[in-house]
N, C-alpha and C positions, 0 to 999 in steps of 0.2 A: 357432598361426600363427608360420609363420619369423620370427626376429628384425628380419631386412633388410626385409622385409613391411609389416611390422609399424609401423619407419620412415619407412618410405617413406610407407604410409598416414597418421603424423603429420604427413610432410614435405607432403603432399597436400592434409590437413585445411586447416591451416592456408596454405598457398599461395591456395586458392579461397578462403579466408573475408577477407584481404587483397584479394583481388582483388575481392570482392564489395564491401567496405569501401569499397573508394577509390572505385569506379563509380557506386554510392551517394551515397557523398558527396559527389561530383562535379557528379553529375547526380539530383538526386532528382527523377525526372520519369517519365511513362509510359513515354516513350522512353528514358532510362535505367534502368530497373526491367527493361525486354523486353529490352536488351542485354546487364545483366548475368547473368538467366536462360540466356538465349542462348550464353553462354559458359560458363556455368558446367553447360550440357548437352553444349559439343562439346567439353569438358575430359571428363566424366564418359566419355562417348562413348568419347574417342581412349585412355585409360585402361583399359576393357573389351575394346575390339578387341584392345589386346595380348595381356589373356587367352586371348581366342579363338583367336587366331593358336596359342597354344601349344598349346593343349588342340587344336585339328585340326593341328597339326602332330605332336602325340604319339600323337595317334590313327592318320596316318597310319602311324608306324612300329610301331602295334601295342604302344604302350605305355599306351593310356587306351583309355577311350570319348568319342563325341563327343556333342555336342548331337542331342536326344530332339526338341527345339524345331521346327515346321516350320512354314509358312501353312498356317490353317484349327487348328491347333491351340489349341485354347482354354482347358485348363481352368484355368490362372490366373486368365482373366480374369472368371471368375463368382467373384467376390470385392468386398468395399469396398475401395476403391484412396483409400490417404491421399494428400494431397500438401501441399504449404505452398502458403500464400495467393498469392502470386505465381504459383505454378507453374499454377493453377485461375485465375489472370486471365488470364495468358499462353494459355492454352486457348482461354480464352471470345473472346479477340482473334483467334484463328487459324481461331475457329470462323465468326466476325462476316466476316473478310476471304478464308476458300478455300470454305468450304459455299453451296450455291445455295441459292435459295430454298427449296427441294423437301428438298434437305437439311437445310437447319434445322428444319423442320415436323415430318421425320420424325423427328428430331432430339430434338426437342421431346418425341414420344409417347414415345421412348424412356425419356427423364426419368421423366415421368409414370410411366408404369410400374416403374421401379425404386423410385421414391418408394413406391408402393403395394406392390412388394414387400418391401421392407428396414421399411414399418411404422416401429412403434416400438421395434426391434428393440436390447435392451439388448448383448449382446453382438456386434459388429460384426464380431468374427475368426472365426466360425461361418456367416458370409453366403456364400451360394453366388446371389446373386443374379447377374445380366449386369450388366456393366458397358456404362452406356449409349452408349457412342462403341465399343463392339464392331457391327460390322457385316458381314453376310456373312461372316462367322469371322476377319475382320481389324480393325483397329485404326484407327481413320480418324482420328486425332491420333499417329499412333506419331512424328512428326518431333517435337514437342513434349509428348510422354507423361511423367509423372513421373519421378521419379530412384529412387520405392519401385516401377516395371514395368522402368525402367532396368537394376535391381540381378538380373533374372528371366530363371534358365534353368535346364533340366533335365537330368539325361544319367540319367533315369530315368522313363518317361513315366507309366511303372505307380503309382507313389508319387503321381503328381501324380492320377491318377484315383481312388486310392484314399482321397485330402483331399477332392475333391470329393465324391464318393459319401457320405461318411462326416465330416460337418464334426466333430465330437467325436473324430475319432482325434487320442490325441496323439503325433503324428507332424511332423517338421520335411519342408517342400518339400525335395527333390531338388537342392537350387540348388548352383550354382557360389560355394565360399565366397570364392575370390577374388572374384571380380562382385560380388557380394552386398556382400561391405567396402567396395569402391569405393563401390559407391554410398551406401551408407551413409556413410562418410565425408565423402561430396561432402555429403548430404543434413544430415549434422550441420553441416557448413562453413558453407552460407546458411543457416541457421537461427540458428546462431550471429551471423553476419553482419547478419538481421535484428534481432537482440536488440541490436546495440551503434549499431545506425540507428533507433532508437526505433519498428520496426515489427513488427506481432503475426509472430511465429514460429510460430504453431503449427497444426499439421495439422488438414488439412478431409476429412470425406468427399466425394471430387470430383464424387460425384450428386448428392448436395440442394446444393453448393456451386454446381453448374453452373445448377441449374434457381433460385435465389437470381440469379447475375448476369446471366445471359440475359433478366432481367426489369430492370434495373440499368442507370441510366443514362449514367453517367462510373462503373466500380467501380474502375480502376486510381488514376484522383484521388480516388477516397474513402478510398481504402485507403491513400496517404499522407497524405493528411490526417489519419491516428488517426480514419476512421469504421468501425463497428463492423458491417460489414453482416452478415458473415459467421456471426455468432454461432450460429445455428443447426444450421450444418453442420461446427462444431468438433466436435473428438474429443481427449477428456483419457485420457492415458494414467498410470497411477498411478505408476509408476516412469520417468517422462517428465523424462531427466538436465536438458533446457532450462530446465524450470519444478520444479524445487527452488532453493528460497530460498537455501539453504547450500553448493550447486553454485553459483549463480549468481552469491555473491556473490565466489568465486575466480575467477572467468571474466577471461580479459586479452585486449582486443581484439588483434588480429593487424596492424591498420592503427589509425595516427596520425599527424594532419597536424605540420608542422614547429610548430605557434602551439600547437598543443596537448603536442606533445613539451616547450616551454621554458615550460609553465605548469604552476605547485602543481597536484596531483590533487583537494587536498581531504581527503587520508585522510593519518594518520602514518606514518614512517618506522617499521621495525624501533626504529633507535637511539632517537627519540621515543619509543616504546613501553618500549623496555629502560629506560632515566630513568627511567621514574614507575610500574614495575614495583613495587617496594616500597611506595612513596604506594598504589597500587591497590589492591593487597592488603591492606594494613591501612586503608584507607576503607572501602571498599567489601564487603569480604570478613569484615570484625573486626570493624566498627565503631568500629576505634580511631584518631578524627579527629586526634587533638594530636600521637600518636603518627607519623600519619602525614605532615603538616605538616612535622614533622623531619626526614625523607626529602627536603626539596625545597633544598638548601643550595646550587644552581646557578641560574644568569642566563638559561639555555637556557629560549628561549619555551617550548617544554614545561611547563617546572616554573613559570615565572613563571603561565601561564594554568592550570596545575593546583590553585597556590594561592589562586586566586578559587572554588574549591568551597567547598559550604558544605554541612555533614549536612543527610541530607533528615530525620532524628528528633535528640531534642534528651531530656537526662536533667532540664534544671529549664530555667523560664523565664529566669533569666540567660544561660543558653546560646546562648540566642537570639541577644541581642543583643552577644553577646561575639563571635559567629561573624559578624553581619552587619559589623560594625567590623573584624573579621579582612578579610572578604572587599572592603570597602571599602577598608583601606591597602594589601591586593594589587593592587587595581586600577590604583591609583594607583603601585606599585611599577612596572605593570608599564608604564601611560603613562610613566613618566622614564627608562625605560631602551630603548637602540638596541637592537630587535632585526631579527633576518629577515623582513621581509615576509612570505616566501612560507613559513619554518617556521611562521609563526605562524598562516596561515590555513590550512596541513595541519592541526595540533592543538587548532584550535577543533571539530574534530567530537567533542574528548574534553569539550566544557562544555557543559553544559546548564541555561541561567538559570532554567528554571521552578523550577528547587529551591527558589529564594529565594523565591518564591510560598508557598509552603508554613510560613515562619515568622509568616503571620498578620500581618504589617504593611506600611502604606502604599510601595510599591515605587517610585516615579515617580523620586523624585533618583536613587537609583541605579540602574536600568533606565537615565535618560537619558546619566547619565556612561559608564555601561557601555557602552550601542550605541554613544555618539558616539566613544569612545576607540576601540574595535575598526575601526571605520567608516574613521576618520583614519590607523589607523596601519596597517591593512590592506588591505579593502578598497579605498578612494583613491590608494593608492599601486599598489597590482599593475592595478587593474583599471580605468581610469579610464572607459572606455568602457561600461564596462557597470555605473555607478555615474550617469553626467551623465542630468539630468532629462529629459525627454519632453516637448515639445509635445501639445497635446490635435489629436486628428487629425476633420477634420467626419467625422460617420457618418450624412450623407444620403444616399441610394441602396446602405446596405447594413446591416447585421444589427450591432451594437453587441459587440465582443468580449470576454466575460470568462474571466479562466484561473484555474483553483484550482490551487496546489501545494502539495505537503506530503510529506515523508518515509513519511506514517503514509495511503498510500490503499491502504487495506485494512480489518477488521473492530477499528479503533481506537477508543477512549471521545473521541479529540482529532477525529476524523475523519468518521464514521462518518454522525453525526446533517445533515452536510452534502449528504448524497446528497440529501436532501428542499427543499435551496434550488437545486441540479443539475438535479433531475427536472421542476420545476416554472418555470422560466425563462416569461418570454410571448414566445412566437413571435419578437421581434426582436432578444433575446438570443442571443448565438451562444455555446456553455459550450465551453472546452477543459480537460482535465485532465491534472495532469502529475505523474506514479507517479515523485517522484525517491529513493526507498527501497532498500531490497537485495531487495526481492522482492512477488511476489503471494499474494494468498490467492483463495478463491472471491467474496470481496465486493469485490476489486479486480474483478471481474468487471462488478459490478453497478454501480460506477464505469464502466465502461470504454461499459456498455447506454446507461445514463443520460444520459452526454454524448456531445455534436455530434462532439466530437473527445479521444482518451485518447493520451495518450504515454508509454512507460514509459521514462525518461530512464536509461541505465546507463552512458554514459560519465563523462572526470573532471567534476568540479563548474562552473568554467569554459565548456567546452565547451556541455554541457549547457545553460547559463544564454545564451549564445550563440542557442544553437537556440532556447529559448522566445524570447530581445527579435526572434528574425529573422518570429516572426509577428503582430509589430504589435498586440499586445492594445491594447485602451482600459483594462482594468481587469483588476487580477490579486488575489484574493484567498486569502491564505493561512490558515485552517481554525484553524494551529495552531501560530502561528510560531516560539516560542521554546518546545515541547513538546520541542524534541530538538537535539540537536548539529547534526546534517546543516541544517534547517531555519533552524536559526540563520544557516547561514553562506549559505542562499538568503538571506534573510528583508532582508541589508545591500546587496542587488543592488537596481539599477532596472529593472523589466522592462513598465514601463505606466506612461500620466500619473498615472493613480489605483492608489493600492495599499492594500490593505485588511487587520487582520486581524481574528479574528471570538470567539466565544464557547469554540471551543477552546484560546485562550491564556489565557485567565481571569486574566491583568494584560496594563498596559501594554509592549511593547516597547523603548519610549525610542529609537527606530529614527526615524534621520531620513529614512528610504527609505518609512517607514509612514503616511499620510494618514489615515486614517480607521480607527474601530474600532466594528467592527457588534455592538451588541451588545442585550439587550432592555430596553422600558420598564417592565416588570414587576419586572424584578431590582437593575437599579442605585439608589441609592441617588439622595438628594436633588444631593447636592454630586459626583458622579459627574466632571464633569469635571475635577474637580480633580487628580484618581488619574491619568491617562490624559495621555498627551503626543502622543496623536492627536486630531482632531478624533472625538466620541462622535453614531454614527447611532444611536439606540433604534427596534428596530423593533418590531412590536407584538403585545403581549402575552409570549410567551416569548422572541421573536424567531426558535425554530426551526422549521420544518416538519418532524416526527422522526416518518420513515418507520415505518408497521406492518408491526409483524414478522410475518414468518412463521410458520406452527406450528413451536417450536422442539424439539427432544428433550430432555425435562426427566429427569435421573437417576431410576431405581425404586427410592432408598433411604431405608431408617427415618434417624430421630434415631440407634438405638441402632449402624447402620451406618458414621457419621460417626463414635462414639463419643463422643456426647452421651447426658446422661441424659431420661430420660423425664419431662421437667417442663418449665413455663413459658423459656425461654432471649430472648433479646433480641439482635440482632444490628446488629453494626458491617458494613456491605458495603462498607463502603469500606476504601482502604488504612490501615496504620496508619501510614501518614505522616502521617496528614491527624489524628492525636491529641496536639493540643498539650498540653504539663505542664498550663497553667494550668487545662486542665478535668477533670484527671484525679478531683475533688471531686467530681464530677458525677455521672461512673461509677460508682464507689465508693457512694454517697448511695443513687443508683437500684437497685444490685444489692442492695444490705444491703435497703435497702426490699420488697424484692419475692424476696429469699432466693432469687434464680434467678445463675445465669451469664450475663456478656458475652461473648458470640462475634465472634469475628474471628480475624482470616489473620496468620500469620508469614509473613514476605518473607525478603530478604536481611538478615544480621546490622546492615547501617546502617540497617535500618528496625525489622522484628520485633524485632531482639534489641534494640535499646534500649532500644523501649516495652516488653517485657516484664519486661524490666529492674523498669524505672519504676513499672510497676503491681504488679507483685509487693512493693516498696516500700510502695505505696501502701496493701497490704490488698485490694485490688482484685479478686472472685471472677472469672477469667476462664480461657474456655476455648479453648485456641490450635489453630487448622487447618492446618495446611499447603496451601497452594496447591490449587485443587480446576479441573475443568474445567467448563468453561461449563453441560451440562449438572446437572451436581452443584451448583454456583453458584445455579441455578436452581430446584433443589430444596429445599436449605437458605432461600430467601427464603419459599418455599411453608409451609417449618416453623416456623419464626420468628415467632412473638408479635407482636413493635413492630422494627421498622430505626429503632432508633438515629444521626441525621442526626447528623456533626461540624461542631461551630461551626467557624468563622472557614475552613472550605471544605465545603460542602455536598456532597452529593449531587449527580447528573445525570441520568446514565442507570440509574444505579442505582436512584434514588427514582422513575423512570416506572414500571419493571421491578418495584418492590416494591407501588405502586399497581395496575400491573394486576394482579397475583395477591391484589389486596383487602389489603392489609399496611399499617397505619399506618405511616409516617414521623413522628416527631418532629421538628422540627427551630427550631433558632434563630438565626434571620440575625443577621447582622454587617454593618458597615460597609462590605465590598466588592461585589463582580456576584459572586467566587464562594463566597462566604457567604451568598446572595440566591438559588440553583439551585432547591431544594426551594421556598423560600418561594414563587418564584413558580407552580410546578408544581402545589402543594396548593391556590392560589388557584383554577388552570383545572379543578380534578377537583373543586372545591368541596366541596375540605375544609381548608378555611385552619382550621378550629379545633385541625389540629396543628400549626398553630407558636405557640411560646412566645413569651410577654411578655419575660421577662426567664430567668434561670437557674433558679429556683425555681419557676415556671413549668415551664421544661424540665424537673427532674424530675419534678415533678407529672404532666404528661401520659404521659409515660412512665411512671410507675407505677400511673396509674387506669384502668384497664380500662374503665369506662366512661364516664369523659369519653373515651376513646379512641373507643368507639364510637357513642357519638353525632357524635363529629366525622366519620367516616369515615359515618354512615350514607347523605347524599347523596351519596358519592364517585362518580366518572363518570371513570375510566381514559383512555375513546373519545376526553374531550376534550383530551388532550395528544400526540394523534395528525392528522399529516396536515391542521395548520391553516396554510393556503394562502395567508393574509392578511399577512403575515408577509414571507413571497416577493413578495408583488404592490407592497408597502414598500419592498423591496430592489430591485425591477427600475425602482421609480420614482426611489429615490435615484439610480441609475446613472443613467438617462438624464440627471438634473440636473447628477451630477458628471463628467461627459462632453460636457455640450454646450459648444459652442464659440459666445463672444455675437458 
């Protein structure tokens, strides 16, 4: 492709995707939706006609050929015709507003019968089916036809018959590659466009999408409101540049409002980055915390909020609390010192408080100091408006609004078991969900089914947070509030009278933006509120509804394939963050006892390599994994003797996952909800006889083979699945904490 072309085409790209931007955001409305189509087809249009123009002007002087293309010519259109969701509304409107009766009917059969030919038909680019708005050998939408028939012309009519005759030739159409980029260009531009307007971008087969709306009763206001009608008639392309996660997360809109131009993004600077380049590298990468500490000898919120990190692994229990005193005089350093408002709330997506969760002690004083100081000297000051509280709004004469958000909507351990409080709402709950992460997976998918309404939010932070308070939630519950950086810097927003967060945070937030923390009466201890600087909902029994799985694909390998030996082993499934020093005695006692290995995963050098460190110290027989994939994950629980539950943070999903494959859990709760995960779990499958009294206890059961099996002999998997009572808890709490007296 010419250079100049080549530009042009960028110059293009990005012109329509601006243009679509602004119209959008303008006007998010049907009426606006059909406008900026509208334009962004007589752009595409006026774009192509210049081709034309040349290619028959070259042909007249005898220097090309012309277009093969005539009326009645059809063999393109016996094919599946992609288009974007918009492009298949804007149809179904033109279809509602110029076809008569008699046309729609027959209209209609046409459907029908394409449905009945195309089947279940896995490969789609092999279809030689009609395209149902072919008529009489013409086109009875060509004013509003896609921008992938847009892109379609031949100046070879032989080649085009020879695709049709012969779907498996592999052979490219005849097309005009100049056309063809255009549209394609244009065709990437709103797709793009959609993706930074929080609406689905991706292509529909336009016959089952047509015979879906034509049944559909408002689909252009469903379709901005995040409702998912469409899903059936999506088409996932493997190499589809829109929807990779690591494409997506470079992507830079082309339009931005003036309030959005002079506000933080939320993300660091290059030079924030360069700063704490060293710090990084030896935290994170080395393991060497003291080490990297050193690195931080500047005043730059960077380095001030980089020195409130704390290891997520620890080589003795003094460590522990030498690092929480660390991270507590940083805090405090970094409250007395003036900084940037707006640096400082770009470089909170490099903190992640859950770390502190993980050294096993009561977190509430400093979680509370920690939100209210970021709260005050961030948040409050940049964003005042989207911090001041909410009145409770009446919700008589209409559906009661709750919004989940979280970084992690996709196939997360913080996230995941959510979908089951989602799916299950009673009719007067209205669910919306908001994808504020760098990408989807296929279980964003299943988020996306689930709820009334799915957004996948990709502009700055800010902005974003704008758009959810613009629709009026009563209740916003976050899943997993302080699981991650991004979530943190939602987590200080007010975006509902009521805000909630749940069992994926597994501590307090100390977040004065946080009301309520939904958690179970199964798990928490006696003194439970003491921990928590929310008000504490216990719902009942686990408190989750945790959706059954699917048949999963479980790896086809031996022990001897992992490279384990052929004997008794005992597995850690959990991270080995979650292995604090002080029970390292434990390990040690139970392995010697029973002359087997402890298995567990190496992580990143701040986690694996510390503890192994530690246990090699220790005497400790243990046998290290490298990172393994879900399915192989799933195989090793299958091989495995006893899973190994860590005190002072249990199991979750792990200890469901290791119960259904019949696998004893050991486990000994602790003083907090996530020390209490298995405890409660082994209660509902009724086999509470594996949890321990005390620590000698816990090696005990873990070394008796048959106290293990008597405890697991009444075990029942089924009942830690799809308990609905839980949800009916949760929909009652809301209406209480919503109603207006």
């Amino acid at each position: 492709m010419p250079e100049a072309f080549s530009a042009r085409l960028q110059n293009l790209t990005k012109s329509v995707e601006a243009e679509a931007e602004s119209g959008l955001r303008q006007n998010r409305s049907a009426a606006g939706l059909t406008q900026v189509i509208r334009k962004i087809d007589l752009i595409a249009d006026e774009e192509i006609g210049r081709i034309h123009t040349r290619i028959a002007e070259a042909a007249e002087q005898g220097n090309g050929k012309n277009f093969d293309c005539e009326p009645g010519c059809v063999w393109c259109c016996h094919r599946t015709v992609y288009a974007t969701i918009p492009e298949a509304l804007i149809i179904d409107v033109h279809v509602a507003n110029h076809f008569s009766d008699g046309e729609k009917m027959a209209l209609d059969g046409r459907v029908d019968e394409y449905l009945k030919a195309i089947g279940s038909q896995s490969d789609l680019s092999k279809s030689r089916v009609a395209c149902p708005f072919l008529v009489n050998g013409l086109c009875s939408i060509y004013e509003v036809r896609p921008l992938t028939c847009r892109g379609l012309n031949s100046i070879n009519v032989k080649t085009c018959i020879d695709i049709y005759n012969n779907p498996d030739l592999a052979m490219a159409r005849a097309r005009v590659p100049a056309q063809d980029a255009i549209a394609e260009a244009v065709l990437m531009a709103e797709r793009t466009a959609l993706f930074f307007e929080a609406m689905d971008n991706r292509l529909v087969d336009l016959g089952r999408a047509s015979h879906i709306l034509r049944q559909a009763e408002t689909p252009i206001e469903s379709y901005l409101n995040g409702r998912d009608e469409l899903a059936s008639a999506k088409v996932y392309f493997p190499k589809d540049p829109l929807l990779a996660p690591e494409i997506q997360r470079n992507l830079q809109s082309a339009f931005k409002t003036d309030l959005e131009k002079s506000q933080p993004t939320g993300e660091p600077t290059q030079n924030d980055l360069a700063r704490v380049s060293a710090f990084g590298n030896l935290f994170y990468a080395k393991g060497e915390f003291s080490k990297a500490m050193e690195t931080l000898r500047g005043k730059s919120a960077v380095e001030l909020i980089a020195k409130m990190n704390v290891p997520s692994s620890y080589g003795s229990e003094d460590e522990i609390h030498y690092w929480r005193g660390h991270a507590t005089a940083a805090l405090r350093e970094f409250a007395a010192v003036d900084v940037n408002p707006e640096d400082a709330f770009n470089v909170l997506s490099m903190q992640v408080p859950l770390t502190m969760a993980y050294q096993g002690l009561d977190d509430k004083s400093f979680m509370k100091e920690y939100s209210e100081t970021l709260f005050a000297k961030v948040h409050a000051k940049l964003f005042p408006r989207l911090v001041e509280p909410i009145d409770l709004r009446p919700i008589k004469g209409r559906r009661l609004r709750v919004g989940y958000l979280s970084q992690h909507i996709r196939y997360h351990s913080g996230t995941r078991w959510a979908l089951g409080w989602i799916g299950n709402h009673c009719a007067d709950i209205e669910s919306y969900v908001f994808n504020v992460g760098y990408g989807e997976d296929p279980f964003s998918r299943k988020f996306q089914q689930e709820a009334d309404h799915y957004f996948f939010l990709t502009r700055s932070i800010p902005e974003n947070a704008r758009f959810i308070k613009s629709l009026e939630l009563d209740v916003l519950i976050m899943p997993d509030a302080h699981a991650s950086a991004r979530n943190l810097q939602y987590s200080l927003f007010r975006f509902a009278p009521i805000q909630c967060c749940a069992w994926g945070q597994a501590m307090t937030t100390g977040a004065p933006t946080m009301d309520y923390f939904l958690s179970s009466e199964m798990m928490e201890p006696e003194n439970a509120q003491d921990q928590y600087t929310e008000k504490l909902v216990l719902l009942p029994n686990s408190g989750v509804c945790y959706p059954r799985p699917a048949n999963e694909r479980i790896a086809d390998l031996s022990r001897s394939q992992f490279g384990l030996p052929e004997e008794p082993f005992l597995y850690i499934a959990q991270s080995a963050v979650k292995c604090l020093p002080q029970f390292d005695y434990l390990y040690k006692e139970i392995s010697d006892r029973m002359n087997a290995p402890i298995v567990i995963h190496e992580h990143r050098a701040d986690i694996g390599g510390v503890v192994k460190k530690r246990f090699e110290k220790a005497g400790i027989r243990t046998h290290w994994l490298p990172f393994v994939s879900r399915p192989e994950f799933l195989r090793l629980m299958q091989l495995c003797d006893v899973s190994l539950d860590t005190p002072v943070w249990s199991g979750g999903h792990t200890t469901i996952e290791a119960l259904t494959y019949g696998k004893p859990v050991v486990t000994l709760p602790g003083p907090f909800m996530r020390s209490r995960q298995s405890y409660a779990f082994l209660q509902i499958a009724g086999a509470e006889g594996l949890i321990a009294k005390d620590p000698e206890d816990y090696i005990s059961l873990a070394t008796d083979r048959g106290r293990r099996q008597a405890a697991s002999a009444n075990l029942n998997a089924d009942a830690l699945y799809e308990d609905k009572t839980c949800v009916l808890a949760l929909d009652e709490f809301l209406r209480r904490a919503t109603s207006v007296s």
